[in-house]
C-alpha positions as CSV (number, residue, x, y, z in Angstrom):
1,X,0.0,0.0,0.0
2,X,1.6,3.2,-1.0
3,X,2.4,5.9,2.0
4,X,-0.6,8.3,1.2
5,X,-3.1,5.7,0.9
6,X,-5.2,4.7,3.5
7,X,-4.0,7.3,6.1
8,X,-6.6,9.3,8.4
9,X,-8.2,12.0,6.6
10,X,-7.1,15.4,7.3
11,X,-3.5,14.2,8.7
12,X,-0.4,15.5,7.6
13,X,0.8,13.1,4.4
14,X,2.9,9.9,5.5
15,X,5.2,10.4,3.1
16,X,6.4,13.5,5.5
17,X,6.4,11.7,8.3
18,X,8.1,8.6,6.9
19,X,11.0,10.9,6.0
20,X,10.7,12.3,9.7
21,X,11.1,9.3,11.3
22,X,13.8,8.0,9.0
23,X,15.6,11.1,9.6
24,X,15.8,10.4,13.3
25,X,16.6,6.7,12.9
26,X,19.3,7.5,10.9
27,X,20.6,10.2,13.1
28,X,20.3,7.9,16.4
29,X,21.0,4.1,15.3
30,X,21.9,4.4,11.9
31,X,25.0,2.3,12.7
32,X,22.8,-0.5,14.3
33,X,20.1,-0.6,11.8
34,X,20.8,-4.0,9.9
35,X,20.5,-5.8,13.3
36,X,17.8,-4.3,15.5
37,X,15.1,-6.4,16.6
38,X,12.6,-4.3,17.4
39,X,10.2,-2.1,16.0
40,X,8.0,1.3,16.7
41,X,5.0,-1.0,18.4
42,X,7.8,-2.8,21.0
43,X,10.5,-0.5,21.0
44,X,14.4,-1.2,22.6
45,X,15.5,1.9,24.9
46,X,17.3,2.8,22.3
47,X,14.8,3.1,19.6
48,X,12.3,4.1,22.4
49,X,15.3,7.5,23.4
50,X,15.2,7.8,19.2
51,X,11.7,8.2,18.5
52,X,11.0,10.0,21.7
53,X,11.2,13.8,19.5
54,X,9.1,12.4,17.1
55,X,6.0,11.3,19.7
56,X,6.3,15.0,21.0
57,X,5.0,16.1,17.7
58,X,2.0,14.5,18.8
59,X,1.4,17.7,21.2
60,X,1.6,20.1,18.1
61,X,-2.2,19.6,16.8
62,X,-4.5,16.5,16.2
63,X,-3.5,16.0,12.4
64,X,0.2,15.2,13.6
65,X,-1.2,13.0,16.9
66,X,-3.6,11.2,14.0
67,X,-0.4,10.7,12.1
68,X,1.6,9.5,14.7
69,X,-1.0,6.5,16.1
70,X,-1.5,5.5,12.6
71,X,2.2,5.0,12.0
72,X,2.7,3.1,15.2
73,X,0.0,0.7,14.2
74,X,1.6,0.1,10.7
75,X,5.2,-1.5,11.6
76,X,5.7,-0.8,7.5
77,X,7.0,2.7,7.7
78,X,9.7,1.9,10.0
79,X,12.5,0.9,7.7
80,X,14.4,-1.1,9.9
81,X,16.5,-4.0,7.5
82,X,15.2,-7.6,9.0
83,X,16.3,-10.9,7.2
84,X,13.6,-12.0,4.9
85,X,10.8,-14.0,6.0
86,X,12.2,-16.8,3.7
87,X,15.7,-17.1,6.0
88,X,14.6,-17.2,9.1
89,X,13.9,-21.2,10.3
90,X,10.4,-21.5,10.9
91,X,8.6,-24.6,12.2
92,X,5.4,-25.7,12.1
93,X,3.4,-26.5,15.6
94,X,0.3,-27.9,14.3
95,X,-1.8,-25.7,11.5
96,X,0.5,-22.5,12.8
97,X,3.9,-20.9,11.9
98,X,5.4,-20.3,15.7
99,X,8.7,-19.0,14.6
100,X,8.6,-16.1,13.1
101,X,10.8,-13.2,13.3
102,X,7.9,-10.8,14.1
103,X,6.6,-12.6,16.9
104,X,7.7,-11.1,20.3
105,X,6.6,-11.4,24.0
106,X,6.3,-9.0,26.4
107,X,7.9,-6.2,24.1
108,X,11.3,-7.5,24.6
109,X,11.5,-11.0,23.8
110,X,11.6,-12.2,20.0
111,X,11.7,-15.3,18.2
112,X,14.7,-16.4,15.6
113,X,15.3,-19.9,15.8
114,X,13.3,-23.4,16.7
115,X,15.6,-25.7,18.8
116,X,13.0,-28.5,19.7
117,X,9.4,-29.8,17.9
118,X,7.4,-32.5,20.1
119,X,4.0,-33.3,19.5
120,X,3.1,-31.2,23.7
121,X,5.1,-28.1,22.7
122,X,7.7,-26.2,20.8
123,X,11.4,-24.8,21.9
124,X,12.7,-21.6,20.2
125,X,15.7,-19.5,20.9
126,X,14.7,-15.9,21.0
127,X,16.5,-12.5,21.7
128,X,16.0,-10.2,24.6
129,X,16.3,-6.9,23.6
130,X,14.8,-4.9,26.7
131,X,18.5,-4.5,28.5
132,X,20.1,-0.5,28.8
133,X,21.2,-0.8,25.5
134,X,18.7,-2.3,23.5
135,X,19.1,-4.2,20.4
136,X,23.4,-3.5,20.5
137,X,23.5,-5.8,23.9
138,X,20.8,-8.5,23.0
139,X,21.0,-11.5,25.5
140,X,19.7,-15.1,24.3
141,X,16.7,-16.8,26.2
142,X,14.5,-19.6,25.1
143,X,10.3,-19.5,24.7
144,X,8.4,-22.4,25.2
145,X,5.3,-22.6,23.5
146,X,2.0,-24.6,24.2
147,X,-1.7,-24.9,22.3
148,X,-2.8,-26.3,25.6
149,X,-3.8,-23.4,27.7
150,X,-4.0,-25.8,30.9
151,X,-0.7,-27.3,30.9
152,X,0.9,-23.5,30.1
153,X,-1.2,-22.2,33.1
154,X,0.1,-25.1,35.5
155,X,3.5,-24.5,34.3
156,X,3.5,-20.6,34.6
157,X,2.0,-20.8,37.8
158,X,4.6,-23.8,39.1
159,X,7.7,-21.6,38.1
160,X,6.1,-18.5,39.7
161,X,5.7,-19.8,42.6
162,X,9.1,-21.7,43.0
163,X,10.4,-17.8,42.2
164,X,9.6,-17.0,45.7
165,X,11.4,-20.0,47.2
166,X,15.2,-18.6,47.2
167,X,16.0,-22.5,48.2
168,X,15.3,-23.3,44.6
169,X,16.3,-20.1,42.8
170,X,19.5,-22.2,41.8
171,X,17.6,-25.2,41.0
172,X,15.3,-24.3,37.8
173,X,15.2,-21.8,35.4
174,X,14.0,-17.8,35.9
175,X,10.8,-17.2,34.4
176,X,11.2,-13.7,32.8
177,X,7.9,-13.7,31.3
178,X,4.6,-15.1,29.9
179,X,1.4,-14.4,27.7
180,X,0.0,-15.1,24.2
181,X,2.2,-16.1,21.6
182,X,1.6,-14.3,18.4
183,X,-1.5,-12.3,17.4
184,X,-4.4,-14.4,18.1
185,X,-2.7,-17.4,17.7
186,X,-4.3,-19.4,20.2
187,X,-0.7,-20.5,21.6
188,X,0.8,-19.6,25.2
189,X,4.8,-18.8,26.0
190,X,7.4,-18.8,28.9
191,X,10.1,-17.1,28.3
192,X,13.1,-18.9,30.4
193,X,16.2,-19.0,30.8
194,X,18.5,-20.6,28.0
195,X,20.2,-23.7,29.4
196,X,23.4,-26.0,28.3
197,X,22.8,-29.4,27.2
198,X,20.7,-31.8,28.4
199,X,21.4,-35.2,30.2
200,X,20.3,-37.2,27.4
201,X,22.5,-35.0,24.9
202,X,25.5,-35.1,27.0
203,X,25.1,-39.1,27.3
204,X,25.0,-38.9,23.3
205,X,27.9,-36.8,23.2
206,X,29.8,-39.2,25.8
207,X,32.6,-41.9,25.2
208,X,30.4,-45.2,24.3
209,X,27.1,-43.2,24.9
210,X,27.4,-43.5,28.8
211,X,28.1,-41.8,31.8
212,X,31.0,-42.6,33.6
213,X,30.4,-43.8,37.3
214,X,31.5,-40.8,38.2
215,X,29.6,-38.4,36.6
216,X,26.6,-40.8,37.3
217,X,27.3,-40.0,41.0
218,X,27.4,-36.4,40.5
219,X,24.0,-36.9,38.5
220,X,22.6,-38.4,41.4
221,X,23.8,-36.0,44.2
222,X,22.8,-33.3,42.5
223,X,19.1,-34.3,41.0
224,X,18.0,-36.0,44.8
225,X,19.3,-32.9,46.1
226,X,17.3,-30.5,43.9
227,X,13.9,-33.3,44.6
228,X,14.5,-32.5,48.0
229,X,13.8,-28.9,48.1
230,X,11.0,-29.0,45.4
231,X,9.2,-31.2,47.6
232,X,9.9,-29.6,50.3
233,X,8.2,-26.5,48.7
234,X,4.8,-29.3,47.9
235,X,5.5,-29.8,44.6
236,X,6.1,-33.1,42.2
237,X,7.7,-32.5,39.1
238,X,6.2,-36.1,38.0
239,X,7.9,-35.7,34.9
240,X,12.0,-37.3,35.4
241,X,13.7,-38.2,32.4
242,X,17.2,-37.4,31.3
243,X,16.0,-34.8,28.6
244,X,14.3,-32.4,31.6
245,X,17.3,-31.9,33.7
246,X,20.3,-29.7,32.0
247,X,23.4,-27.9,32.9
248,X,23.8,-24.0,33.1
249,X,25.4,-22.0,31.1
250,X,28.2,-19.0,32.2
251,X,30.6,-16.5,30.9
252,X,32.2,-19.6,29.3
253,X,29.1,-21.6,27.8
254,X,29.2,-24.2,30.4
255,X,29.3,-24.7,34.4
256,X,28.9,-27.8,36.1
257,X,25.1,-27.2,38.1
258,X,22.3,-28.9,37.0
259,X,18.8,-27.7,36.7
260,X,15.6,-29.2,36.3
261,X,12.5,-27.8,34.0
262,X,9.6,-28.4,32.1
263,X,7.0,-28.6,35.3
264,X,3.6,-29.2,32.7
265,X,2.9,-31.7,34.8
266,X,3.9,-31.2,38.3
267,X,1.4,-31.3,40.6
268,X,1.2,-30.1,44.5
269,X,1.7,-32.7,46.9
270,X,-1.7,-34.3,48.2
271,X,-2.4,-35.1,51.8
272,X,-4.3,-38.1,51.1
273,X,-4.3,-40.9,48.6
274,X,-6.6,-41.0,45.8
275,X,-7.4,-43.1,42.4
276,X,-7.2,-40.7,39.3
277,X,-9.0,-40.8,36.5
278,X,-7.1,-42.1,33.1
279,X,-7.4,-38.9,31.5
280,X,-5.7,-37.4,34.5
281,X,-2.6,-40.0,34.2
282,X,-0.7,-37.8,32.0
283,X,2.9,-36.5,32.1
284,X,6.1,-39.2,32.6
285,X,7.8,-40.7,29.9
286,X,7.2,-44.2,29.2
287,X,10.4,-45.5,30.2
288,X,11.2,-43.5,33.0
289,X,7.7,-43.7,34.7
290,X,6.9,-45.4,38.1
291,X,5.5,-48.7,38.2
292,X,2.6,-46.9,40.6
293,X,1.6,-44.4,38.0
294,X,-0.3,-47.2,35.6
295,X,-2.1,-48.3,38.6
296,X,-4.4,-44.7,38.7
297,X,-2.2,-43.9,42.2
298,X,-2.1,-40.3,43.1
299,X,1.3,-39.1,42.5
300,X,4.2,-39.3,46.3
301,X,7.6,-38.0,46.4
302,X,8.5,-41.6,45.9
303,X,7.4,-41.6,42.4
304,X,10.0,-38.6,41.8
305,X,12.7,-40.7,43.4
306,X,11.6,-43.5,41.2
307,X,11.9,-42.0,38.3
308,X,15.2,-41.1,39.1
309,X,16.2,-44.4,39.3
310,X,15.4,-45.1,36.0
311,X,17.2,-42.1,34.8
312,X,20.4,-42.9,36.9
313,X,20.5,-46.3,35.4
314,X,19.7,-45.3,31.8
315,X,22.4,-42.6,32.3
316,X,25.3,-45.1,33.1
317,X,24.0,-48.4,31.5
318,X,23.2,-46.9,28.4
319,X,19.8,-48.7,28.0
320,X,16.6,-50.0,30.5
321,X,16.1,-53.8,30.4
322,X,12.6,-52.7,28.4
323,X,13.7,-50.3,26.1
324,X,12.8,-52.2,23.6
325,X,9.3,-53.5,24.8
326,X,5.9,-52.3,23.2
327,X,4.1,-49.5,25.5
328,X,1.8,-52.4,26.5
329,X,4.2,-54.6,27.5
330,X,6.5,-51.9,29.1
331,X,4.8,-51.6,32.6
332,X,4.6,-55.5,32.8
333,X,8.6,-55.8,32.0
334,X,9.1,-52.8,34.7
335,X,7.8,-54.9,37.4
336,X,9.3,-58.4,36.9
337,X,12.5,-56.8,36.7
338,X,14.8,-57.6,39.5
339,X,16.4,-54.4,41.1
340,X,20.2,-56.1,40.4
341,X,19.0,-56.3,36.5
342,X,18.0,-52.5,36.6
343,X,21.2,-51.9,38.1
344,X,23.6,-54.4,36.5
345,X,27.3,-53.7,36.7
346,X,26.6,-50.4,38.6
347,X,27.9,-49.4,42.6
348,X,25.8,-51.2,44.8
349,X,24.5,-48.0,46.3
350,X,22.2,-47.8,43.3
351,X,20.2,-51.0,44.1
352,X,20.2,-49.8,47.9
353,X,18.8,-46.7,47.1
354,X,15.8,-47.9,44.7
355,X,15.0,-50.7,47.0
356,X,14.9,-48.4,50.2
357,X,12.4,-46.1,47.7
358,X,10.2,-48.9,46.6
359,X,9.8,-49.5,50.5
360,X,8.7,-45.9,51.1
361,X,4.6,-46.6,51.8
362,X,2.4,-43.7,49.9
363,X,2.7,-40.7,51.7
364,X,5.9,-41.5,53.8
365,X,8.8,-38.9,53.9
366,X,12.0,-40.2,52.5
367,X,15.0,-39.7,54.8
368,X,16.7,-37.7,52.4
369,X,19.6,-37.4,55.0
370,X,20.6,-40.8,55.0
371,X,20.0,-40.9,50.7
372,X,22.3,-38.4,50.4
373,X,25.2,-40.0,52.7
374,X,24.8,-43.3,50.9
375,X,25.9,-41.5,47.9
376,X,28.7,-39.2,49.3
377,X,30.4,-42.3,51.2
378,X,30.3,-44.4,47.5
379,X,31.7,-41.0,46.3
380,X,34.5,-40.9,48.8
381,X,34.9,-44.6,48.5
382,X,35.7,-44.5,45.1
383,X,38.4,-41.5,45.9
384,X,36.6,-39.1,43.7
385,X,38.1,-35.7,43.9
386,X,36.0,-32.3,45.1
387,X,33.4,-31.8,47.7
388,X,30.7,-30.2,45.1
389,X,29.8,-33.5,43.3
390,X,30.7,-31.4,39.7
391,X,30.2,-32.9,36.5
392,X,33.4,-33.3,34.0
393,X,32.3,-33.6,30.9
């Protein structure tokens, strides 16, 4: 649509006001223009310090205050240079585009790249623009995108309340932000934290496709640890699997702490036992998932430990004894599947550990205390060096 076209009627030509504008961008960012991400609807302080003269013409009469609300609801007349629509990765989530480089969250937080498709939700990496200096000091964070508005409400509202428990503020990732994805899209973000790898990834990237018995250790120090103060906050996260705990990221692109996310399915801890409906039995991986869960049991702390098993073994062995069963026959397998099979060629302390969890009744408080020493004595045993249970990878 050409400038003049279209505009209110009375207001000063766009074609002035284009060059206006233009004139200030080019005074103010010119340098920066190729790679800003933002635009005149979400502005970066920058942009927002550059455009400020031209809102004041607002105050001179109506015809320049008609202009000026009409260009900030047409994104066209400010000629920022953006990559084609055509090089930008885009994925599709169901009948919708979710990455696209106009899609932004909270003002600050846009889209550039998908990382992760499932059939539950979508990864992207997107930039964060909202910092001192705008679009020249651009941090990376990641959105997580869901079509189901319940499991995005549980998971907002499981990460904002963790927020306010400093016990876990080094445990999961910061929620910066959350809302509607796109213009009436019908999909729901979280903007996170970016993390390292994942457990899974890291097992992939490893020497035979395994964990060393150390690292395995430090795995398991560090995830019972962090299970500990999430239930000790009331929450499940009902969801362990290697692919849902990752390492952080710092100045260097790596530390050694591990974090746990995706909390879609966490639940708060009950006080009282209950049988669940099948359509509520969602969330857990199929291989990972306690034996418990297919029986309709509401969800303990000893499902969480379970689970953790299952990882720990997985981790270090490489494979589960049903790995290869069909999803029918998987929970029958789990069962008849001695605890030294599970934990073939492993430190004892694994098979002392799940046995002592399988004993915990529904309900019962594990002695997280005495878990925790069963590991740091096989640690010390073994002469591992360091106190802090780091990985080395």
């Amino acid at each position: 649509m050409p400038p003049h076209e279209g505009k209110p009627q009375g207001s000063i030509p766009m074609s002035i006001w284009t060059n206006i504008v233009e004139f200030f961008l080019n005074t103010e960012i010119a340098s920066e223009l190729e790679d800003h991400l933002c635009d005149a609807l979400s502005p970066c302080p920058v942009l927002k310090r550059a455009l400020q003269q031209c809102y004041r013409l607002q105050l001179v009469c109506q015809d320049w205050k008609d202009t000026v609300t009409y260009f900030l609801e047409d994104r066209r007349y400010i000629k920022l240079k953006r990559p084609s629509e055509d090089s930008i990765r885009s994925l599709s989530y169901g009948s919708a585009v979710v990455v696209s480089y106009r899609c932004t969250l909270g003002g600050r937080f846009r889209a550039y790249q998908a990382i992760e498709d499932d059939y539950d939700k979508c990864v992207v990496l997107a930039h964060d623009y909202g910092g001192p200096d705008g679009c020249r000091q651009k941090s990376q964070v990641v959105i997580k995108v869901s079509n189901s508005r319940i499991q995005y409400e549980n998971e907002r509202d499981v990460y904002t309340w963790l927020s306010y428990a400093p016990i876990l503020s080094l445990d999961v990732p910061h929620l910066h932000c959350s809302g509607e994805y796109g213009i009436d899209s019908g999909y729901h973000g979280l903007v996170l934290d970016k993390l390292g790898p994942d457990l899974d990834k890291l097992r992939l990237a490893s020497r035979h496709q395994r964990y060393t018995p150390r690292q395995t250790l430090a795995v398991a120090i560090q995830t019972i640890q962090i299970y500990q103060r999430l239930h000790s906050q009331g929450w499940l996260h009902c969801n362990a699997k290697p692919g849902n705990f990752a390492i952080g990221l710092d100045e260097e692109g790596r530390n050694n702490r591990i974090f746990v996310f995706d909390f879609e399915h966490a639940r708060r801890i009950e006080p009282t036992p209950t049988l669940r409906q099948r359509e509520e039995c969602v969330g857990w991986n199929s291989l990972f998932k306690p034996t418990t869960w297919e029986m309709h049991m509401t969800p303990s702390r000893r499902d969480d430990l379970e689970g953790l098993g299952y990882v720990l073994s997985y981790l270090e062995r490489g494979s589960l004894p049903w790995e290869h069963s069909t999803a029918e026959e998987i929970w029958r397998v789990k069962i008849c599947t001695p605890t030294t099979k599970i934990f073939e060629g492993m430190d004892a302390v694994y098979a002392l550990y799940f046995n002592y969890v399988k004993s915990l009744s529904w309900g019962e408080i594990p002695d997280y205390v005495w878990i925790m020493k069963l590991f740091k004595d096989a640690w010390e045993a073994r002469g591992f060096n360091g106190t802090v249970y780091e990985l080395d990878f």
